[in-house]
N, C-alpha and C positions, 0 to 999 in steps of 0.2 A: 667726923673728921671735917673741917676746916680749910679752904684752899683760899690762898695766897695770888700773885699776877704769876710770879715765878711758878706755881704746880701749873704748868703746861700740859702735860698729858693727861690729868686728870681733865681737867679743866676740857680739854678737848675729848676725851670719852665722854663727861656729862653732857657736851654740847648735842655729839653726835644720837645719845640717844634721848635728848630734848626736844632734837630738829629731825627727824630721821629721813624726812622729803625735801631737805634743805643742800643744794651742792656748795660746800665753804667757799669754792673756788670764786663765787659770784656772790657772795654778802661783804657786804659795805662795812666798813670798820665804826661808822657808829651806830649800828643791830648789833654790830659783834660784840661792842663793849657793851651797848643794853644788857644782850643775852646770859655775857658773863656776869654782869652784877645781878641780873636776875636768878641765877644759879642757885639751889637753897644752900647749897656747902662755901658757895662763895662768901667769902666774909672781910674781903681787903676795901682798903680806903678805894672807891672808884676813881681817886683824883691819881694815885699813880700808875696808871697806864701809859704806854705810850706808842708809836707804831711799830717801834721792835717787837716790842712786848706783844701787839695786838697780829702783827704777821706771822711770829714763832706758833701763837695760837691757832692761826686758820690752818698754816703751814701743817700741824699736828693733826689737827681736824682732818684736814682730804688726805693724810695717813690713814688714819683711824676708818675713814671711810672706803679706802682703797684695797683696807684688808679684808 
């Protein structure tokens, strides 16, 4: 499977067990788009991103990690 900017939640479970020592809350939004495109299931254009798209992601992240 395949993730998109839009798969958010996935995209932020991958993160979370990518980074597992990492608090979202304090990553910089350009690690955060590295990390996504480094993702192996990520497969979007890296050029449309953008800081909605990249806060809905962290935002999901210290979800993910909260639970």
């Amino acid at each position: 499977m395949s993730y998109q900017w839009t798969d958010i939640q996935n995209i932020a479970q991958d993160l979370a067990e990518q980074h597992p020592d990492v608090d979202p809350q304090m990553v910089r939004f350009t690690d955060l788009h590295r990390w996504v495109c480094e993702l192996p299931d990520f497969k979007d254009d890296a050029k449309k991103s953008n800081e909605k798209i990249l806060e809905a992601i962290q935002a999901a992240w210290m979800e993910e990690v909260a639970e």
